[in-house]
PDB file as gemmi writes it, atoms N, CA and C in Angstrom:
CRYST1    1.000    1.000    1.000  90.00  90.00  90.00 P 1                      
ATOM      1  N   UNK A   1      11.093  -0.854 -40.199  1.00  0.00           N  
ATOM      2  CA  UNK A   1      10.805   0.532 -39.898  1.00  0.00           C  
ATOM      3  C   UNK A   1       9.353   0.702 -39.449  1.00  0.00           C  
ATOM      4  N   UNK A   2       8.336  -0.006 -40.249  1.00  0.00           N  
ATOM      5  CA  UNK A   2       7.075   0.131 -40.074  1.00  0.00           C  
ATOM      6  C   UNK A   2       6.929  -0.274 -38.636  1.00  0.00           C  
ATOM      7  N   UNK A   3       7.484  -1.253 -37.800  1.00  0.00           N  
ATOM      8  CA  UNK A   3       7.097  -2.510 -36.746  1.00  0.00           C  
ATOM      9  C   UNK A   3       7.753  -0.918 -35.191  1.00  0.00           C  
ATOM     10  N   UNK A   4       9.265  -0.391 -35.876  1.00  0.00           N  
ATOM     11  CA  UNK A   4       9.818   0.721 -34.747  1.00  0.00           C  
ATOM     12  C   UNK A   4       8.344   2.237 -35.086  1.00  0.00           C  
ATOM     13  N   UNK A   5       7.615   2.408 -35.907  1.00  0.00           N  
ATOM     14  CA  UNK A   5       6.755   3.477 -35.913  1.00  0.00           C  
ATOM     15  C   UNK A   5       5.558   2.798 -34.789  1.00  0.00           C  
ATOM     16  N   UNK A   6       5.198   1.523 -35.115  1.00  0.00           N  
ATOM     17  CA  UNK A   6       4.144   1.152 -34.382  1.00  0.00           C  
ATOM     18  C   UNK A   6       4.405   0.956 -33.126  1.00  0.00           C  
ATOM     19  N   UNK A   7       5.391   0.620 -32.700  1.00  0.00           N  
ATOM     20  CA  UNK A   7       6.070   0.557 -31.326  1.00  0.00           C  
ATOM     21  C   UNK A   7       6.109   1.691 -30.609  1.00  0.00           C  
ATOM     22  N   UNK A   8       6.165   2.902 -31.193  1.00  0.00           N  
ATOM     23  CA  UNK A   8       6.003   4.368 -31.013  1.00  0.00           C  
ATOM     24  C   UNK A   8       4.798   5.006 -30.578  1.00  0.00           C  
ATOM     25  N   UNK A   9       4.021   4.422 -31.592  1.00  0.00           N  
ATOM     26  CA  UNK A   9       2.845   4.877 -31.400  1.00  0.00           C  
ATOM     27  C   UNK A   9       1.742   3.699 -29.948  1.00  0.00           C  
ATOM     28  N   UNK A  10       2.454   2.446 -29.740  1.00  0.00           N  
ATOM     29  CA  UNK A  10       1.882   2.089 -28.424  1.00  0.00           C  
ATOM     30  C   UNK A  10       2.600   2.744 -27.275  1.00  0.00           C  
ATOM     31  N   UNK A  11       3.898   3.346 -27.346  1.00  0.00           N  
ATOM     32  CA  UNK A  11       4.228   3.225 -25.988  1.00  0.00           C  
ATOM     33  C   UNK A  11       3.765   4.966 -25.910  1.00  0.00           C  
ATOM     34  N   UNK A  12       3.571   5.680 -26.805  1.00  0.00           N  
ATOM     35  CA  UNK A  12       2.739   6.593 -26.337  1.00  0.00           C  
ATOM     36  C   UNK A  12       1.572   6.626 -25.987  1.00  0.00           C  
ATOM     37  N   UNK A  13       0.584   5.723 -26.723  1.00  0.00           N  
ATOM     38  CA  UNK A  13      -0.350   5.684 -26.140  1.00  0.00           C  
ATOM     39  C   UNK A  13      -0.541   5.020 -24.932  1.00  0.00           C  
ATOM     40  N   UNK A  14      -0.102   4.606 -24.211  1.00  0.00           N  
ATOM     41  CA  UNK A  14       0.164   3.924 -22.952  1.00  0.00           C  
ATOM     42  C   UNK A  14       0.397   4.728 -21.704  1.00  0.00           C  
ATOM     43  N   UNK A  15       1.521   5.419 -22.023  1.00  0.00           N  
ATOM     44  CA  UNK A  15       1.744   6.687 -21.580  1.00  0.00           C  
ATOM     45  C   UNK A  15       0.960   7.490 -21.180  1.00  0.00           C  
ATOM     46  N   UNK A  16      -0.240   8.019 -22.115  1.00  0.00           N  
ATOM     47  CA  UNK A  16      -1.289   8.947 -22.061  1.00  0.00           C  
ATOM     48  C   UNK A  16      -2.577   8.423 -20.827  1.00  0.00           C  
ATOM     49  N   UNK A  17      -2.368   6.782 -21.132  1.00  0.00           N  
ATOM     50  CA  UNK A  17      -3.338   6.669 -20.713  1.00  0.00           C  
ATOM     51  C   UNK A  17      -3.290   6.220 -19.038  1.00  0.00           C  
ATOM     52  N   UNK A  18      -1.901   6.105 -18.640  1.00  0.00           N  
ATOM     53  CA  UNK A  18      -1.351   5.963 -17.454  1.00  0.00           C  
ATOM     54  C   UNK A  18      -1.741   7.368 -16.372  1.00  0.00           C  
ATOM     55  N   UNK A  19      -1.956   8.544 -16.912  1.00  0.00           N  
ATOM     56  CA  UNK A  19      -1.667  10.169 -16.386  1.00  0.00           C  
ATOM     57  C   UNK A  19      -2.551  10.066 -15.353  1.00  0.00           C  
ATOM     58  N   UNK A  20      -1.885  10.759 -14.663  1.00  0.00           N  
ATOM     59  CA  UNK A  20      -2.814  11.138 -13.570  1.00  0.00           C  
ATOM     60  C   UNK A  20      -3.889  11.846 -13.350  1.00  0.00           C  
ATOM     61  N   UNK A  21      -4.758  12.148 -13.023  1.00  0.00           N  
ATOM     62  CA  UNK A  21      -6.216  13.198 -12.976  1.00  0.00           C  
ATOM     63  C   UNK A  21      -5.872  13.712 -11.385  1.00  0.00           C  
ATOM     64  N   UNK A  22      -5.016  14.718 -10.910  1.00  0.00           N  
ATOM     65  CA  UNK A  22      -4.724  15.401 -10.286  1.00  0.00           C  
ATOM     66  C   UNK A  22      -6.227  15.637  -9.558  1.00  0.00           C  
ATOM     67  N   UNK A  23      -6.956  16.893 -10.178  1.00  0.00           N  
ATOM     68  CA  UNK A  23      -8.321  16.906  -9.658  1.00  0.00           C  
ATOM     69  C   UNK A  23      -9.417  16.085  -9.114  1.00  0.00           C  
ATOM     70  N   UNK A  24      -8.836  14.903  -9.827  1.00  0.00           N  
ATOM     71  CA  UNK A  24     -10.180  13.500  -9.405  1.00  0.00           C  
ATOM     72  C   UNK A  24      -9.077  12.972  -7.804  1.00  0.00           C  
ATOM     73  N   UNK A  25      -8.116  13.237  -8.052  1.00  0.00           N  
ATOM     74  CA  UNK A  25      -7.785  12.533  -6.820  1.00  0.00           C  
ATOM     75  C   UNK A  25      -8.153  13.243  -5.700  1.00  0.00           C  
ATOM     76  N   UNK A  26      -8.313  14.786  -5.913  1.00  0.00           N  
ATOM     77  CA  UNK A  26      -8.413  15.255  -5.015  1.00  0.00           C  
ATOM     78  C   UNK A  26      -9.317  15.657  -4.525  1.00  0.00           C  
ATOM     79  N   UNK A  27     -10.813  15.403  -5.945  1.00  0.00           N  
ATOM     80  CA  UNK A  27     -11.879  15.377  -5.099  1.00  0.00           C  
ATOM     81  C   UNK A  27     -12.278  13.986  -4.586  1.00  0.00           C  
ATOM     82  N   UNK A  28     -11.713  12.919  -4.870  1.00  0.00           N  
ATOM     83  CA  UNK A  28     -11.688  11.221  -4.185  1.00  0.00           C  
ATOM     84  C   UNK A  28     -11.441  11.493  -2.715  1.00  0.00           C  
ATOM     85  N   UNK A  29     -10.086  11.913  -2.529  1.00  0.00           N  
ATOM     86  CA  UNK A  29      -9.204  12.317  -1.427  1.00  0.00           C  
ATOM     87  C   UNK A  29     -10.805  12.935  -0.200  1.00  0.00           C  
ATOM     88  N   UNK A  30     -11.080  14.012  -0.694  1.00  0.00           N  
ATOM     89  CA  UNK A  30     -12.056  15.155   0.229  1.00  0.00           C  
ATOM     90  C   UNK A  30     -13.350  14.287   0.435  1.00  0.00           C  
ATOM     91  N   UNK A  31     -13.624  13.065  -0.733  1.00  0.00           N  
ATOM     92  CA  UNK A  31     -14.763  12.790  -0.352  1.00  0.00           C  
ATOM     93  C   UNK A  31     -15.108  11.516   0.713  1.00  0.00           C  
ATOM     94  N   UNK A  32     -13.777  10.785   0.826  1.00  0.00           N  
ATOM     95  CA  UNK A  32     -13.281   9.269   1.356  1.00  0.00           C  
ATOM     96  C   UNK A  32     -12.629   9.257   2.335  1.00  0.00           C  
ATOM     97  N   UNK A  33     -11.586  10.670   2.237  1.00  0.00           N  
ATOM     98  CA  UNK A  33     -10.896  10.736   3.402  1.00  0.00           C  
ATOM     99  C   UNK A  33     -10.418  11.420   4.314  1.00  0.00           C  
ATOM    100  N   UNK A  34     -11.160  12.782   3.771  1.00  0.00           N  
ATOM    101  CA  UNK A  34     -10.938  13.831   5.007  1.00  0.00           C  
ATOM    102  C   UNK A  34     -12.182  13.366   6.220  1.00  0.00           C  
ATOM    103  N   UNK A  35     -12.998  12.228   6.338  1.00  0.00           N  
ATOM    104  CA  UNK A  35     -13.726  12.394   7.802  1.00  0.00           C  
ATOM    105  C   UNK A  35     -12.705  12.006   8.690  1.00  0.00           C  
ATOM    106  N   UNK A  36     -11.459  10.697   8.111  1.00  0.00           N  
ATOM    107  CA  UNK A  36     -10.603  10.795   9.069  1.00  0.00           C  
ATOM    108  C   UNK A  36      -9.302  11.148   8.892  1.00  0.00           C  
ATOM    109  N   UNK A  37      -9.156  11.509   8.431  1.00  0.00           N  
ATOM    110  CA  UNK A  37      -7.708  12.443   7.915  1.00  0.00           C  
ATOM    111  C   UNK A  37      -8.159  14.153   7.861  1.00  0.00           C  
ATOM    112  N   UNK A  38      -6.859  14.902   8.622  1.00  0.00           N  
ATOM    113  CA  UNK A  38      -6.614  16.038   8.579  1.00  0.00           C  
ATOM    114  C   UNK A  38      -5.355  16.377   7.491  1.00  0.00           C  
ATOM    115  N   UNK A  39      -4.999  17.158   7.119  1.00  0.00           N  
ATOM    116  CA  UNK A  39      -3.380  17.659   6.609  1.00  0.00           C  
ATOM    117  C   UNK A  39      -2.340  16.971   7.632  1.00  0.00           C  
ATOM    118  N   UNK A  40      -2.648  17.341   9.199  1.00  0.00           N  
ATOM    119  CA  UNK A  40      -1.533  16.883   9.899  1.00  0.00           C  
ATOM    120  C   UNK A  40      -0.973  15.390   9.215  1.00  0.00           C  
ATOM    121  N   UNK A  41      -2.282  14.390   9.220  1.00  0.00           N  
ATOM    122  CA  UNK A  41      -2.050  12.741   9.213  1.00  0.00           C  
ATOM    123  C   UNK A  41      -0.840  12.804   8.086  1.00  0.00           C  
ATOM    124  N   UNK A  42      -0.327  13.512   7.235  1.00  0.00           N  
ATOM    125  CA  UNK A  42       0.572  14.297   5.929  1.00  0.00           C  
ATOM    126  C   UNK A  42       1.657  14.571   6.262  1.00  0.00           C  
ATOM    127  N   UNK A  43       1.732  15.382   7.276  1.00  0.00           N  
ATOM    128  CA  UNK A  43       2.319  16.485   7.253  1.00  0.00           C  
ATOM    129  C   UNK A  43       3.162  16.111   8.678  1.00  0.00           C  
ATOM    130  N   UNK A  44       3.116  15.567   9.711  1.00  0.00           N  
ATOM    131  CA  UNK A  44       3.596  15.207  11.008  1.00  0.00           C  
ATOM    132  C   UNK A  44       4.761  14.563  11.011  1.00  0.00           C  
ATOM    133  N   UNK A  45       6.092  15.170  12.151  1.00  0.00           N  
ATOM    134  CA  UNK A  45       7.054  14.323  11.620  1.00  0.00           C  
ATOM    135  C   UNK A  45       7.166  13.152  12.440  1.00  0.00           C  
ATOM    136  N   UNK A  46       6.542  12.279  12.745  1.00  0.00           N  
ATOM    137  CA  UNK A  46       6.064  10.737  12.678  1.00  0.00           C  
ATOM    138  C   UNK A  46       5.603  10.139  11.614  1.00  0.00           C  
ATOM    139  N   UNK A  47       4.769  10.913  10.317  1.00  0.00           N  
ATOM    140  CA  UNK A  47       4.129   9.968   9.572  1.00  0.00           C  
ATOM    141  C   UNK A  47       4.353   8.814   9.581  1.00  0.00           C  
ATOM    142  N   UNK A  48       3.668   7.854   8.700  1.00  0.00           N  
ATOM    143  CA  UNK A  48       3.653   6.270   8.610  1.00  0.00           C  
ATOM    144  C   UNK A  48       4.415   6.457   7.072  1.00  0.00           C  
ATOM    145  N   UNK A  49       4.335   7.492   6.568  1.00  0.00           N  
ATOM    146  CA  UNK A  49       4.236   7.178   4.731  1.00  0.00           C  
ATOM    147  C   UNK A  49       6.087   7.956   4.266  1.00  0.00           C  
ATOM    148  N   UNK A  50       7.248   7.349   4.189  1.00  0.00           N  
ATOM    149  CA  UNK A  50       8.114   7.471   3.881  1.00  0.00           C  
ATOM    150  C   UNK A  50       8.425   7.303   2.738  1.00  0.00           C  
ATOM    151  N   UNK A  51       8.083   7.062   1.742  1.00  0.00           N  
ATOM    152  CA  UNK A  51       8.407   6.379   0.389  1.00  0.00           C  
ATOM    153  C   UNK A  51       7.463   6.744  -0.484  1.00  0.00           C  
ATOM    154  N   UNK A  52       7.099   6.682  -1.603  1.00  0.00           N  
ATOM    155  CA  UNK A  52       6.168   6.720  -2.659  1.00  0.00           C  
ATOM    156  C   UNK A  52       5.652   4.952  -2.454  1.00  0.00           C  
ATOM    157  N   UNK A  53       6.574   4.170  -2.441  1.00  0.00           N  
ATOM    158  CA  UNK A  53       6.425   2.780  -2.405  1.00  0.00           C  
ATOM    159  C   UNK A  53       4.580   2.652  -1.154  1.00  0.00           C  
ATOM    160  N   UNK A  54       5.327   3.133  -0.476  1.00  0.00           N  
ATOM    161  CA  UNK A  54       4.774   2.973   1.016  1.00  0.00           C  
ATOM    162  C   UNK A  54       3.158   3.769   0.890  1.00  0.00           C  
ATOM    163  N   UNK A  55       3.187   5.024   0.207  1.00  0.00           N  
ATOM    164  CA  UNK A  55       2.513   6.208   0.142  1.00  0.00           C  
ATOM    165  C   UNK A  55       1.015   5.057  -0.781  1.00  0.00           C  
ATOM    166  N   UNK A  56       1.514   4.265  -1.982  1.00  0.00           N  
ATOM    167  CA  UNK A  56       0.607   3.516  -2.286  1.00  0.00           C  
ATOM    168  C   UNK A  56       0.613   2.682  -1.438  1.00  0.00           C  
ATOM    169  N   UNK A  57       1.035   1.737  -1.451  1.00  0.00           N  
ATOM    170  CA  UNK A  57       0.308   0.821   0.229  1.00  0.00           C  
ATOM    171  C   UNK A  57      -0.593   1.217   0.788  1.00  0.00           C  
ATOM    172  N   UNK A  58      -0.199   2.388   1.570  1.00  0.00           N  
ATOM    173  CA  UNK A  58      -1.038   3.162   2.756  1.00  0.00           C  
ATOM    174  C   UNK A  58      -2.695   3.907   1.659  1.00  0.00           C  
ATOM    175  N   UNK A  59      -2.275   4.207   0.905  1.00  0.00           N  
ATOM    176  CA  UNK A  59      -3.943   4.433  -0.364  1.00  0.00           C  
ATOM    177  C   UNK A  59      -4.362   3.471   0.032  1.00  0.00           C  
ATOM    178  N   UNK A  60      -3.479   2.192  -0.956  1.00  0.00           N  
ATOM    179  CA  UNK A  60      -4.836   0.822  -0.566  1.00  0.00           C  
ATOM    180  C   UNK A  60      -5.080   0.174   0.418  1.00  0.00           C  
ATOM    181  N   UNK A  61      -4.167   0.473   1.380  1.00  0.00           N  
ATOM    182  CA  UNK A  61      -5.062  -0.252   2.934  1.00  0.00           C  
ATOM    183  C   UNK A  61      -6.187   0.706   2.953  1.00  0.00           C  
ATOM    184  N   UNK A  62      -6.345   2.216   3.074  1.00  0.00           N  
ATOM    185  CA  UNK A  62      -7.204   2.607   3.283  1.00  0.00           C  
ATOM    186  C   UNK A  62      -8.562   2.688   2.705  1.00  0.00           C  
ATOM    187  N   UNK A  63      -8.566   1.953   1.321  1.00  0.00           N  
ATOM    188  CA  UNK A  63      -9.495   1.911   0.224  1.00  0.00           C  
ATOM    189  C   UNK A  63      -9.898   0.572   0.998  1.00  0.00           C  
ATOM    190  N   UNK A  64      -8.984  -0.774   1.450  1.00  0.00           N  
ATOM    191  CA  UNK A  64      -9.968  -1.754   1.461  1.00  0.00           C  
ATOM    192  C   UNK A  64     -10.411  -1.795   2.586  1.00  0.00           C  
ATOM    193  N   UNK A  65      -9.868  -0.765   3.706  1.00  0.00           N  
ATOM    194  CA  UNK A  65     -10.208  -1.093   4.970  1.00  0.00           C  
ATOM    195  C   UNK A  65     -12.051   0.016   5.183  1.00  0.00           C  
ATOM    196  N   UNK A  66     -12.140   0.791   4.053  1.00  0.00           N  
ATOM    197  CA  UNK A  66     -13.339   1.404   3.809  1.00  0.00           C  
ATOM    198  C   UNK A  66     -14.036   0.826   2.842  1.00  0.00           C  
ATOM    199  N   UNK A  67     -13.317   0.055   1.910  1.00  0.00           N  
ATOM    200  CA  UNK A  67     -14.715  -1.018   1.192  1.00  0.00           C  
ATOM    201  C   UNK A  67     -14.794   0.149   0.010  1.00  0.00           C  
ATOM    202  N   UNK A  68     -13.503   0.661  -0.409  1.00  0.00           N  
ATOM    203  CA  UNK A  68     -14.158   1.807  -1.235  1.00  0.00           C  
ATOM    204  C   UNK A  68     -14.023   0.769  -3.057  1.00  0.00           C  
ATOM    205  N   UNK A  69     -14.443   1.139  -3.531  1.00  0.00           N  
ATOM    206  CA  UNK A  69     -14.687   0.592  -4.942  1.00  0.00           C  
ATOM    207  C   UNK A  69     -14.128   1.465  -6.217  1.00  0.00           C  
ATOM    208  N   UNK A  70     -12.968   2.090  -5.899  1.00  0.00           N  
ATOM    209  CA  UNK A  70     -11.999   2.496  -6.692  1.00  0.00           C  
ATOM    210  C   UNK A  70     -11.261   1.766  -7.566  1.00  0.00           C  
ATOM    211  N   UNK A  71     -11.411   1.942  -8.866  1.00  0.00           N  
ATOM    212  CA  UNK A  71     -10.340   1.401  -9.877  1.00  0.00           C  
ATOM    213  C   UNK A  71      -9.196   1.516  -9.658  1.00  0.00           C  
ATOM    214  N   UNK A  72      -8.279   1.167 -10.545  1.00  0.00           N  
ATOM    215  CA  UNK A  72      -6.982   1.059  -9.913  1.00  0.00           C  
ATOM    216  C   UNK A  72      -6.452   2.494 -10.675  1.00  0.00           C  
ATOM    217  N   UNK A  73      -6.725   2.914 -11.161  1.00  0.00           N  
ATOM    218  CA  UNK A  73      -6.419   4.653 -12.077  1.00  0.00           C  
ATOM    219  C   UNK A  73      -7.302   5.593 -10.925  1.00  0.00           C  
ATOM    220  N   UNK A  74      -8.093   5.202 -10.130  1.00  0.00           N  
ATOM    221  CA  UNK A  74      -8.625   5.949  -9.002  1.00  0.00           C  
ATOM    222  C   UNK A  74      -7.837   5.718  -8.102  1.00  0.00           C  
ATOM    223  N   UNK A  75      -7.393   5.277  -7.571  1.00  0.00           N  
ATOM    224  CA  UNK A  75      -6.088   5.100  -6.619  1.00  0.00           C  
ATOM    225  C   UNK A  75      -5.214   5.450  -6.897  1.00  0.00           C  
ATOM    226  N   UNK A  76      -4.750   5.685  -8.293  1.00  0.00           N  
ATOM    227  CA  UNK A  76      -3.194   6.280  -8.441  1.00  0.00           C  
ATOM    228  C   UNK A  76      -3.505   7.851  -9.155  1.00  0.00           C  
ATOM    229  N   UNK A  77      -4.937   8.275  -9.053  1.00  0.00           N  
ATOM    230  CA  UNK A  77      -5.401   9.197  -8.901  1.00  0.00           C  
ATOM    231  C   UNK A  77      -4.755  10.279  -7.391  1.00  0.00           C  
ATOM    232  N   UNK A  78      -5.234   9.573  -6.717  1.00  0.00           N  
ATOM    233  CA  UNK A  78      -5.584   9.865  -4.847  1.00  0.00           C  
ATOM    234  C   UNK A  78      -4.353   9.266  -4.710  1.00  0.00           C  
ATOM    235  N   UNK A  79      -3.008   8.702  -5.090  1.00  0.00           N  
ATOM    236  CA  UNK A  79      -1.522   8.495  -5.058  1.00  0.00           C  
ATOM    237  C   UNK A  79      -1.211   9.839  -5.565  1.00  0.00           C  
ATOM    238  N   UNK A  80      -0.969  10.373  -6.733  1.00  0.00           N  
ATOM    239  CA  UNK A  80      -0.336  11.158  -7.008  1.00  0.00           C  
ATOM    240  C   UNK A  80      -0.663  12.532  -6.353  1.00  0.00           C  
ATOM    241  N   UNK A  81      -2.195  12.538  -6.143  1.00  0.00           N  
ATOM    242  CA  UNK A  81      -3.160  13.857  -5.770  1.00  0.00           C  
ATOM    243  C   UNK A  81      -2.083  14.079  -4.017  1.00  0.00           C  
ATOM    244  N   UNK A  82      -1.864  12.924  -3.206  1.00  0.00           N  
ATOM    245  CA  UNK A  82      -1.497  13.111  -2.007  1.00  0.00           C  
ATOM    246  C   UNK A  82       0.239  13.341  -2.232  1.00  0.00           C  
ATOM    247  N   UNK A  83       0.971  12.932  -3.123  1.00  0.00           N  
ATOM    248  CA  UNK A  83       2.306  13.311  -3.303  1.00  0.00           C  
ATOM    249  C   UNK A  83       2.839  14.562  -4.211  1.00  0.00           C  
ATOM    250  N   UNK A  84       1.717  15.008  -4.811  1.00  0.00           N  
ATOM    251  CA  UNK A  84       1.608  16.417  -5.269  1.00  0.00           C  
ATOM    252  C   UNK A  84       1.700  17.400  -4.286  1.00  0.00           C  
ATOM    253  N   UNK A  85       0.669  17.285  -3.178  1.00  0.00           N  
ATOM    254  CA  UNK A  85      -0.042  18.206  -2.448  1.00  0.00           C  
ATOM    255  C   UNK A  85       0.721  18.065  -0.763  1.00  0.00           C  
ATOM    256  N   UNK A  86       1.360  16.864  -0.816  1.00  0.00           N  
ATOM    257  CA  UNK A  86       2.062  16.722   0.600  1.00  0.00           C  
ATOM    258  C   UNK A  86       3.434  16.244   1.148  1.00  0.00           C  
ATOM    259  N   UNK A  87       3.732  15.235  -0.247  1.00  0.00           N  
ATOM    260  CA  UNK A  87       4.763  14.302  -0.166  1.00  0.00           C  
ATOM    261  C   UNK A  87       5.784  14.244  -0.676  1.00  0.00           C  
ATOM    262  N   UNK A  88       5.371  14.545  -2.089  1.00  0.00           N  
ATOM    263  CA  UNK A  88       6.695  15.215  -3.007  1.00  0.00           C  
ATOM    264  C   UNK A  88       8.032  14.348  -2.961  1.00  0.00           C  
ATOM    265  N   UNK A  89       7.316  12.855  -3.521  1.00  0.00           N  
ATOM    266  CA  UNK A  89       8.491  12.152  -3.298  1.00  0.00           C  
ATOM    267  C   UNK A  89       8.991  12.223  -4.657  1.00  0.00           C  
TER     268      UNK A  89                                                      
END                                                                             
């Protein structure tokens, strides 16, 4: 019983610490990537970004192709911040 309480208490805390920071992504987002991104690059029905799968991909090409130095909870920051706000997968 003791070993199923402690098991409880990691996979919540795990949980918690997985969450997203909505706001940090989205001031990441405004500060990294609106010089070349508009809403359209989002919003166009061509996009590149079909999937959530894809939606991260396309984050981290753009993080390494700018040399940005984001953790990996900063990226799935600026993941969720762009599928909140555009993607809604």
């Amino acid at each position: 019983m003791k070993l199923f309480y402690l098991a409880a208490i990691v996979a919540c805390y795990a949980t918690a610490s997985q969450a997203v920071d909505l706001e940090n992504g989205d001031d990441l987002h405004f500060e990294n990537c609106t010089g070349c991104h508009d809403s359209t690059a989002y919003t166009r029905d061509d996009r590149k970004v079909q999937s959530f799968a894809r939606l991260g991909t396309q984050v981290r090409f753009c993080k390494d192709n700018l040399d940005l130095t984001w953790f990996d909870d900063e990226v799935n920051d600026v993941i969720g911040y762009l599928n909140k706000e555009y993607y809604h997968f």
